[in-house]
C-alpha positions as CSV (number, residue, x, y, z in Angstrom):
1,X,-154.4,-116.7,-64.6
2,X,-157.2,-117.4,-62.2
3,X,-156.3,-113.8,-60.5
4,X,-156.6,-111.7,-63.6
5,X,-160.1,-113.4,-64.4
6,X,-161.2,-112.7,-61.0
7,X,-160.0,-109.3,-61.1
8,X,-162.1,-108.9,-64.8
9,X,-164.9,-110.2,-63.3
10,X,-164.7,-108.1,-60.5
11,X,-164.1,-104.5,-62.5
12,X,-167.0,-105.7,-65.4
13,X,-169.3,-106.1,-62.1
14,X,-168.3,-102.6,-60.0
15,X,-168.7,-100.7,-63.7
16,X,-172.5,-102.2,-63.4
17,X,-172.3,-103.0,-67.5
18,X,-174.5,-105.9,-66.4
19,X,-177.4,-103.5,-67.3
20,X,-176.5,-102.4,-70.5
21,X,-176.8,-106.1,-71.9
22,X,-174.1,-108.1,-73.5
23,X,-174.5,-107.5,-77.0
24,X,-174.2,-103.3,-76.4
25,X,-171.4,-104.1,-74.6
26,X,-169.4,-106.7,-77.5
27,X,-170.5,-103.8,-79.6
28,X,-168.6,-101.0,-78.1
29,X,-165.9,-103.1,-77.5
30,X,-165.4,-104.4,-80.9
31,X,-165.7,-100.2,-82.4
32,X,-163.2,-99.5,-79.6
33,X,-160.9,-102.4,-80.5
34,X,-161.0,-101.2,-84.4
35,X,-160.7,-97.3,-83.6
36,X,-157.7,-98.1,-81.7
37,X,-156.5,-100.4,-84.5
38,X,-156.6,-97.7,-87.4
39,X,-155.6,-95.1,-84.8
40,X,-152.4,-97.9,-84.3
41,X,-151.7,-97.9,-87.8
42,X,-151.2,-94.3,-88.6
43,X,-148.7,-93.7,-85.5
44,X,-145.2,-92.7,-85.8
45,X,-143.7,-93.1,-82.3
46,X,-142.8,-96.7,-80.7
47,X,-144.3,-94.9,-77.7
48,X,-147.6,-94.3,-78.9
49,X,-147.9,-97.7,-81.0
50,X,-147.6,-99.1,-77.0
51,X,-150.6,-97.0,-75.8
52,X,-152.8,-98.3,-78.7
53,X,-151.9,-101.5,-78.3
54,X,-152.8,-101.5,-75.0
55,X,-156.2,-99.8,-75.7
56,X,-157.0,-102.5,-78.1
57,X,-155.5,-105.5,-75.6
58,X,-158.2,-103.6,-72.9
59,X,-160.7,-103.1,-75.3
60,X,-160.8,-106.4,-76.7
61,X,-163.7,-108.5,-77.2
């Protein structure tokens, strides 16, 4: 548990989004999270379903 926040932490902090303020950054998170969400519900394929799941799990807020 303690790993993967460190490792967040760590990746937030090397992509620099420090500068582009918190609420820009809950706000492309959150359209990314619901792009991948509708794009999730229109797929056909177990195999894609995965991938836009774990787009959202990445992208979420």
């Amino acid at each position: 548990m303690w790993l993967s926040l460190v490792l967040l932490v760590a990746s937030v902090s090397a992509l620099n989004l420090d500068r582009l303020g918190r609420r820009d950054v809950l706000v492309v998170d959150t359209v990314a999270f619901g792009a991948a969400s509708l794009a999730a519900s229109f797929t056909d394929s177990t195999g894609t379903l995965v991938v836009w799941r774990a787009i959202m799990g990445l992208s979420a807020p």
